[in-house]
C-alpha positions as CSV (number, residue, x, y, z in Angstrom):
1,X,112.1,90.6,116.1
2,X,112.7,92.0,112.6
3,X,115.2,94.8,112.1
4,X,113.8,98.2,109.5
5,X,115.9,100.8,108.2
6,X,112.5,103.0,108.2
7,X,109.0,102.7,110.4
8,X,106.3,104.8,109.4
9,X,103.0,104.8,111.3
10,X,100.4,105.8,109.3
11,X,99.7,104.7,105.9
12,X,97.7,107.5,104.6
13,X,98.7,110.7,102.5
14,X,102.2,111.7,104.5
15,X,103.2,108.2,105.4
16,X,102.9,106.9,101.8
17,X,104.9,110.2,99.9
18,X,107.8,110.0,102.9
19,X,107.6,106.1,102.4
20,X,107.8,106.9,98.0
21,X,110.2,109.4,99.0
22,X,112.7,107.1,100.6
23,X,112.9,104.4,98.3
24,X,113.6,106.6,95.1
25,X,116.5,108.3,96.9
26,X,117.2,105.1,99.0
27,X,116.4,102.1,97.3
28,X,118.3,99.8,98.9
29,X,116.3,100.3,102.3
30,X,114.0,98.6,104.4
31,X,111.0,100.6,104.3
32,X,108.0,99.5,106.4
33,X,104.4,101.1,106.5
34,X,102.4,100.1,109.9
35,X,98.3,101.2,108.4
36,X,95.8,99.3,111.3
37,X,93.0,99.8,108.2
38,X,92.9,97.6,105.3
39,X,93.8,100.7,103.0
40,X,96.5,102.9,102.2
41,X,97.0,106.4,100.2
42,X,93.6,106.8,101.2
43,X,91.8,110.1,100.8
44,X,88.8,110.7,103.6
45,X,88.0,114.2,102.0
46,X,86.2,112.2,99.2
47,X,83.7,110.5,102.1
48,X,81.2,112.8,101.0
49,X,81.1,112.4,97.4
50,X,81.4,108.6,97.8
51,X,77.9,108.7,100.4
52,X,76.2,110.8,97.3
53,X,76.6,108.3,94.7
54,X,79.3,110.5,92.6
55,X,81.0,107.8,92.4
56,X,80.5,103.4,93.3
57,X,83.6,102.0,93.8
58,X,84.8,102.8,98.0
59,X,88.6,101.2,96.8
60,X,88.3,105.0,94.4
61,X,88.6,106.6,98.0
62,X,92.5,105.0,97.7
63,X,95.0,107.2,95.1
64,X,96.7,103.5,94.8
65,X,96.5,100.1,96.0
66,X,98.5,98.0,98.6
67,X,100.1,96.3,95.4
68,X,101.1,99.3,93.4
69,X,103.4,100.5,96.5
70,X,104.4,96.7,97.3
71,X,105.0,95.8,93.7
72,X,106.1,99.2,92.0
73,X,107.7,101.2,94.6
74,X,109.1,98.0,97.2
75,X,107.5,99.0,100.1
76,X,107.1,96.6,103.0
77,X,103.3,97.6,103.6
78,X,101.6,95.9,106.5
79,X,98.3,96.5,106.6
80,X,95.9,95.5,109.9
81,X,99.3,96.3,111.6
82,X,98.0,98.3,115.1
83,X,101.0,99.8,116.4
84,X,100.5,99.6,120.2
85,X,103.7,101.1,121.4
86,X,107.1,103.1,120.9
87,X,109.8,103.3,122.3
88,X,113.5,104.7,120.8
89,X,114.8,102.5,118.5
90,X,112.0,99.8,118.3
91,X,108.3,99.9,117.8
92,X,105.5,97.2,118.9
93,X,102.9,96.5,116.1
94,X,99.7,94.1,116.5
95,X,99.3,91.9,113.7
96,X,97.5,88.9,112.7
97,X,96.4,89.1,116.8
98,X,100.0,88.4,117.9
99,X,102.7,91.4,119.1
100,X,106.2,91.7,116.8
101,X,108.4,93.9,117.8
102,X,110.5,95.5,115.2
103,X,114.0,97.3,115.5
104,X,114.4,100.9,113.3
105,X,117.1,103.4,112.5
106,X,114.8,105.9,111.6
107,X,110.9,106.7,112.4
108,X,108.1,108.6,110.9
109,X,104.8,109.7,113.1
110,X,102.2,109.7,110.3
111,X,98.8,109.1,112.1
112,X,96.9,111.8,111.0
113,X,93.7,113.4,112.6
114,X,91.1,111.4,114.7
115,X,87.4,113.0,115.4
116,X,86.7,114.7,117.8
117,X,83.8,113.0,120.0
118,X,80.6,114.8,121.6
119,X,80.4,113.3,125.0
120,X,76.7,113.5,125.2
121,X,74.4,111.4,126.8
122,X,73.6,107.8,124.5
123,X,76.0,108.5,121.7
124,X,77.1,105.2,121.5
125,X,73.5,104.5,120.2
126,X,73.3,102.7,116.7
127,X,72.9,105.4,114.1
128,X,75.0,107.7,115.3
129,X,78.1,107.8,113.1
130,X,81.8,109.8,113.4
131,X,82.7,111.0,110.1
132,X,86.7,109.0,111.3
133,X,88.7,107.1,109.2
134,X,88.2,105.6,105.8
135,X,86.3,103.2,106.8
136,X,83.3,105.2,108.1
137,X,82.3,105.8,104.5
138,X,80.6,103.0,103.7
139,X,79.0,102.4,107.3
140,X,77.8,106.1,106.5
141,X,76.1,105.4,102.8
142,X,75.0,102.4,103.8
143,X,73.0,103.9,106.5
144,X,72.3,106.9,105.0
145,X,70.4,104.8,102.4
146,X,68.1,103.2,104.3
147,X,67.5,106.6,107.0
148,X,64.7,109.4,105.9
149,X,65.2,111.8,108.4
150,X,68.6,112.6,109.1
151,X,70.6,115.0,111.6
152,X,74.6,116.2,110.9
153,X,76.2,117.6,113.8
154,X,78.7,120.6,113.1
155,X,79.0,122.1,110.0
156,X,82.3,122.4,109.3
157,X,83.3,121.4,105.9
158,X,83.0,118.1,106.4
159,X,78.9,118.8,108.3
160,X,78.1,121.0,105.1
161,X,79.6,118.5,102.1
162,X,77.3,115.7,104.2
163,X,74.4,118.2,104.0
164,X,75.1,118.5,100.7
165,X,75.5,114.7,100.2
166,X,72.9,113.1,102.1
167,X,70.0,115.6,100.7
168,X,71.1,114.6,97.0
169,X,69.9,111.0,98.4
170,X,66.3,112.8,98.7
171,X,66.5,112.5,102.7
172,X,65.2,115.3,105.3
173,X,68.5,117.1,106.4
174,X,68.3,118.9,109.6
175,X,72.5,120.5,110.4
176,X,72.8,121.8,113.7
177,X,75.9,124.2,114.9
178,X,76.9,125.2,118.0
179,X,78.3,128.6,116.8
180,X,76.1,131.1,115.2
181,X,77.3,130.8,111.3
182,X,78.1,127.5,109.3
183,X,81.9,127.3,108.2
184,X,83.0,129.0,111.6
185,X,86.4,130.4,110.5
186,X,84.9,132.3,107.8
187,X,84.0,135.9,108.2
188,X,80.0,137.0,108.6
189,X,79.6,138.2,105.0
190,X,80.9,134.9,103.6
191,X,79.0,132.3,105.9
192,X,76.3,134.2,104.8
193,X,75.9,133.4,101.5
194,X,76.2,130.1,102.5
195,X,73.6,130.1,105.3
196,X,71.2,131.8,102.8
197,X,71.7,128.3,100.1
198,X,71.8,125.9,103.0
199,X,68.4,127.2,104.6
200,X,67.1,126.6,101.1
201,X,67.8,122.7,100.8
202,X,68.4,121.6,104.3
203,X,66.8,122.6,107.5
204,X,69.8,124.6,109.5
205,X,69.8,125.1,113.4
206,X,72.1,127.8,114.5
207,X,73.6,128.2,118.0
208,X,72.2,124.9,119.3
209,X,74.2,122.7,121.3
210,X,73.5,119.2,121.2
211,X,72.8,117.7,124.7
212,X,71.8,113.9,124.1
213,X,70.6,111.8,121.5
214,X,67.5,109.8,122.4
215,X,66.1,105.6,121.2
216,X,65.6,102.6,122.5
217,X,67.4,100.2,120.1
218,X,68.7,102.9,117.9
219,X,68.6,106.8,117.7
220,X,65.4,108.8,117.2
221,X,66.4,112.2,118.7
222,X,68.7,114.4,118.7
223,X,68.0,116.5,122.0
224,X,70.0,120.4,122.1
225,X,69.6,122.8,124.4
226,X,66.5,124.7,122.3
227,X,64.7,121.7,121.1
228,X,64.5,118.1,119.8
229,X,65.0,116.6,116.1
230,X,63.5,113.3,114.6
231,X,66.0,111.6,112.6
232,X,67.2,107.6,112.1
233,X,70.8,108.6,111.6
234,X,72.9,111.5,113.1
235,X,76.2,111.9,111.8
236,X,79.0,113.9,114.0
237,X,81.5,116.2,112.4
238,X,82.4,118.9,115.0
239,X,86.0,118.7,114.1
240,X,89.3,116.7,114.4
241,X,92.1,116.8,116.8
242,X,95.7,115.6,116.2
243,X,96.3,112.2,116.7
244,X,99.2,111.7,119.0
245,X,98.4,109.3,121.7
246,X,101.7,107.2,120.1
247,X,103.9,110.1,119.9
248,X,103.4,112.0,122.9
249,X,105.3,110.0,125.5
250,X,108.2,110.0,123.4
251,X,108.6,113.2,121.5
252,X,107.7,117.2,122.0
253,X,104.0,118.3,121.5
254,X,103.8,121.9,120.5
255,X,101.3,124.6,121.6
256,X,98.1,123.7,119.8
257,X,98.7,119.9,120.7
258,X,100.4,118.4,117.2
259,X,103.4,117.2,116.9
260,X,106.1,120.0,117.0
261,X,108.5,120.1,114.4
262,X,111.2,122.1,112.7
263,X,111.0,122.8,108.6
264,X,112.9,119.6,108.4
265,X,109.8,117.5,109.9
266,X,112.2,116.7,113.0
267,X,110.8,116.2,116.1
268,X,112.6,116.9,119.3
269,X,114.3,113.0,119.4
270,X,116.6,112.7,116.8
271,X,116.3,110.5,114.1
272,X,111.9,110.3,114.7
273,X,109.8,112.7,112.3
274,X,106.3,113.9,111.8
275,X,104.3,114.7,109.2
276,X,100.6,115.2,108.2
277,X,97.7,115.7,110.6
278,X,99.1,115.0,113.5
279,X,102.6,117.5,112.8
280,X,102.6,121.3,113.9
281,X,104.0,123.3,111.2
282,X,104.5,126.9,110.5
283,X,101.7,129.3,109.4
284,X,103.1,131.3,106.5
285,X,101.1,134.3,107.2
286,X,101.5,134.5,110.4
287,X,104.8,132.9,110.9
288,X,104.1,130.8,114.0
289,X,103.9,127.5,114.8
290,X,99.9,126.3,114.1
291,X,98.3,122.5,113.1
292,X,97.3,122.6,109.8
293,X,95.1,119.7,109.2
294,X,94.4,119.6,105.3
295,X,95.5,117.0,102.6
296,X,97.9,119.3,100.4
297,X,100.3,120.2,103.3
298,X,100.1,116.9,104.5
299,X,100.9,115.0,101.1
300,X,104.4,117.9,100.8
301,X,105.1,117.7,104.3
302,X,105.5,113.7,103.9
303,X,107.5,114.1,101.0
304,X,109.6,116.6,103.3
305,X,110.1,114.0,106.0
306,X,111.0,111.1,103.2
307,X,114.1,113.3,101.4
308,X,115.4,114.0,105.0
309,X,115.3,110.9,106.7
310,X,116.9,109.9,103.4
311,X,119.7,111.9,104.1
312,X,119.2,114.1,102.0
313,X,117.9,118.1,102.8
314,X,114.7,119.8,101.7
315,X,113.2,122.7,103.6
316,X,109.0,123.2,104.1
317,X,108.3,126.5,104.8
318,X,104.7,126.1,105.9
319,X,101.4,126.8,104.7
320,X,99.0,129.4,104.0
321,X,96.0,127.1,104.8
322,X,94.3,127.7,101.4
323,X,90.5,125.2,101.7
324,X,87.8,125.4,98.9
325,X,84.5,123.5,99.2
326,X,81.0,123.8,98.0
327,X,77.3,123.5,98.6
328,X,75.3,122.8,95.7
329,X,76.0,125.2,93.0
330,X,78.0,127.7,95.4
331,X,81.4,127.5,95.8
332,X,83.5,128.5,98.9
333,X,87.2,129.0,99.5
334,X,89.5,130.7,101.8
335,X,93.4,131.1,101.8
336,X,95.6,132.6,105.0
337,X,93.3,134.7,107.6
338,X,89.5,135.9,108.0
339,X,89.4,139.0,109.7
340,X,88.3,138.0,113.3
341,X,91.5,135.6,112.7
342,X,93.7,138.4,112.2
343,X,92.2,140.3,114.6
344,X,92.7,137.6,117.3
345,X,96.2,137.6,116.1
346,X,96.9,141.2,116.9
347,X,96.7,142.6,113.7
348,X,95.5,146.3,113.0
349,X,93.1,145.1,109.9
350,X,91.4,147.0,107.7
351,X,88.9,145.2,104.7
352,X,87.2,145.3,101.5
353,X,84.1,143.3,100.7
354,X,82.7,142.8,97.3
355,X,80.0,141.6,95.4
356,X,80.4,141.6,91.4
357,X,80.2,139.3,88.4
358,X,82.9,136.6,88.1
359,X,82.5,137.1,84.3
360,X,82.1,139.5,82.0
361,X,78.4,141.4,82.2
362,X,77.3,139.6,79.0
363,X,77.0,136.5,81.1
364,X,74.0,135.9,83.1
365,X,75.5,133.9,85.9
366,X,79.0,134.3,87.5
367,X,78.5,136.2,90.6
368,X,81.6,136.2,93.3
369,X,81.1,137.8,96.9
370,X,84.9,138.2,97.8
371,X,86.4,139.3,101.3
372,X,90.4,140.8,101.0
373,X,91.9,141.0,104.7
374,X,95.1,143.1,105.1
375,X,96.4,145.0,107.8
376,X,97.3,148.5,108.1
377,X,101.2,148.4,106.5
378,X,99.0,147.1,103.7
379,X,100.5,143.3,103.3
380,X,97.7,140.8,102.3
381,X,96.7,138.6,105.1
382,X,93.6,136.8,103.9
383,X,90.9,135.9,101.2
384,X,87.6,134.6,101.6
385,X,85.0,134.3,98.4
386,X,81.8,132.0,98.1
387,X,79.5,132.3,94.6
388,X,81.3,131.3,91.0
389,X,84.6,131.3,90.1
390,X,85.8,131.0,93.5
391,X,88.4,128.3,93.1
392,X,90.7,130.5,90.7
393,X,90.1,133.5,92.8
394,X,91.8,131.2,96.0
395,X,94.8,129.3,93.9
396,X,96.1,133.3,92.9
397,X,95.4,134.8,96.5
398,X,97.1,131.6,98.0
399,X,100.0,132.2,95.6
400,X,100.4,135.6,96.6
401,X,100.0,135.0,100.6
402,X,103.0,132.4,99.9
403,X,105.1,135.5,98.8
404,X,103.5,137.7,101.1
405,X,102.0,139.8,98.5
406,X,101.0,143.2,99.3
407,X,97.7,145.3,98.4
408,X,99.7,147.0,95.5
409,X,100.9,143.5,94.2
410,X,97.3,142.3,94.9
411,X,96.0,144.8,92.4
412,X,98.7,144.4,89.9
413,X,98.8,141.0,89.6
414,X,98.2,140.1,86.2
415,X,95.6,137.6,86.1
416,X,93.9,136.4,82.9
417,X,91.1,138.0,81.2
418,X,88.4,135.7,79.4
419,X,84.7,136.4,79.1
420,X,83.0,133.3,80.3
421,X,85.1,132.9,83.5
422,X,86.9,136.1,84.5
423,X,86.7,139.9,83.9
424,X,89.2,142.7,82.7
425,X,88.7,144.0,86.4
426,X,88.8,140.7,88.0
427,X,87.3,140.9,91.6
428,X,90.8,140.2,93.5
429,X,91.7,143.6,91.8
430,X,88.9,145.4,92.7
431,X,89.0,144.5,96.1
432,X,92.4,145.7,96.0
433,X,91.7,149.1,94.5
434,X,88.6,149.2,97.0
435,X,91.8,148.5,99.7
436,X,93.9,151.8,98.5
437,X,91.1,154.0,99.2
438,X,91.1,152.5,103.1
439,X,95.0,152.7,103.2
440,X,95.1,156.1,102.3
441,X,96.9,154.9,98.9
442,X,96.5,156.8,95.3
């Protein structure tokens, strides 16, 4: 038995900032990191970009190395360390094949998100792949290398940056999506623009639901309820759910199944905190609880849990879920709600969609389709865009959202102007101005 001032599960994003955290304001402590994978500080968003070959090295999925947090920070990292179970005031960790139990003062839940499984006939055939942890990246490439015909379920961002990936390689893509639009919590005229590039590169199946896959030693098929798809590797991405199978004997799950916590990353047991994917936090916009699964929030709210459980006090106030990915050469991003969100939330919405020239007219590329969603008092709820220029577009609406920003701040916001990448009327304000007319505003 070995005695810890600090247990973190979870070695990725939050468990390494609350672990960083810790030992700057506490440096005297026994901090100890529980990963069961062979990496920390690891960053699965950059599976996809590793699988097309824009980069070589698998170790650049990792911000740092074991040794750098080990060496330069003095953590206790254990690494290949399953925990197999809690209990208040000690933990029991797999290691090395034997069971140690360790004693703690304090304890941080930082085990992330796990994917979310079909449940299909033959899907434990070889070939077909979760998009998991870390370590799925190279199983993935490696694969992906050697397939020609290849099926991605879901299309999600994770099911369109593979689409994107694995057709770079020069394989036949086919996605299929259970819902009628890729990226499902966009709005229509968004997806849209997406769907149109998608059906250009890859070939895209639209309110299918797979039913089995199909092989004899490895997968052949993929079987859904309107037809059938050759392909030598299918790759699953149809979401993530919290992973709290460790947590949730001992502490207070809240509404959508994460973690609850307050804006201290407390859970309900004093003296054990959450953070990350597998913590409920608030939803700025909307100012309720929700589980906010993406790598921002997860890196702050970590660094959250670290100054507390170091005694210290430091407040998160939430998130207003701001994403960007891309396709090819269309970008996509979204910040707070889309308007079926808001809609589903009770809000009285009203909208303004646009299509205009990220850049000045002069330029022959640049063009932005941009969503505003507000509701009727005229407070900014949400902002969608996919085209050029959309990533500047999202960091000032999610700046605003944070504030919550009004139409009238919207349009007098006073963002940049510079011919190659923005416009005196930049399209956030003239989605605004489009907004006063449907407000009833001058």
């Amino acid at each position: 038995m070995r005695y810890v001032d600090v247990a973190i599960i979870g070695g990725g994003a939050a468990g390494m900032s609350a672990a960083s955290r810790i030992k700057v304001l506490r440096s005297d402590w026994n901090v100890m990191v529980f990963e069961k994978t062979s990496f920390v500080s690891h960053a699965p968003c950059g599976i996809p970009f590793y699988v097309s070959g824009f980069f070589e090295h698998f170790e650049e999925l990792c911000t740092y190395d074991i040794n750098h947090f080990r060496n330069e920070r003095g953590i206790d990292v254990h690494t290949g360390a399953k925990v197999v179970e809690v209990s208040e005031g000690a933990i029991i960790v797999e290691e090395n094949s034997k069971e140690k139990l360790y004693e703690w003062d304090k304890l941080l839940f930082a085990t992330g998100a796990k994917a979310k499984r079909l449940d299909v006939k033959n899907d434990e055939l070889e070939g077909v792949v979760y998009v998991d942890e870390i370590l799925s990246a190279e199983r993935i490439k490696r694969l992906a290398l050697k397939s020609e015909k290849v099926a991605i379920i879901g299309s999600g961002y994770i099911g369109v940056e593979m689409a994107d990936a694995i057709s770079r390689l020069g394989k036949e893509v086919t996605v299929i999506e259970i819902l009628e639009r890729p990226l499902p919590e966009y709005d229509a005229e968004i997806a849209a623009i997406l769907k149109s590039e998608m059906e250009k590169i890859v070939d895209l199946r639209l309110s299918e639901r797979v039913i089995a896959f199909e092989g004899k030693d490895r997968v052949e098929r993929v079987i859904t309820d309107k037809g059938e798809y050759k392909c030598d590797l299918a790759i699953v991405a149809v979401g993530v759910a919290p992973n709290i199978e460790l947590a949730k004997k001992l502490v207070k799950l809240g509404k959508s199944g994460a973690i609850s916590t307050n804006s201290k990353m407390e859970t309900s047991k004093e003296d054990i905190y959450a953070a990350g994917d597998c913590a409920e936090t608030i939803n700025i916009v909307t100012g309720k609880p929700d589980w906010i699964h993406l790598a921002t929030p997860a890196n702050k709210t970590g660094y959250v849990a670290g100054v507390n459980m170091a005694g210290y006090e430091l407040n998160y106030p939430g998130s207003v879920k701001c994403q960007i990915t891309s396709f090819y050469n269309v970008e996509i991003g979204k910040a707070g709600l889309s308007e079926y969100e808001a809609i589903r939330e009770g809000y009285e919405v009203v909208s303004a969609f646009v299509t205009t020239k990220s850049s000045a007219k002069y330029f022959q590329d640049g063009l932005i389709h941009l969503k505003v969603v507000a509701d009727r008092s005229g407070r900014v709820l949400g902002v969608q865009a996919a085209g050029k220029g959309v990533g500047m577009r999202i960091y000032g609406a999610t700046a605003l959202l944070y504030k919550k920003a009004d139409v009238r701040d919207l349009f007098f916001a006073d963002f940049p102007y510079y011919p190659p990448v923005s416009r005196v009327w930049d399209p956030l304000v003239v989605a605004a101005r489009n907004l006063f007319r449907k407000l009833g505003m001058p």
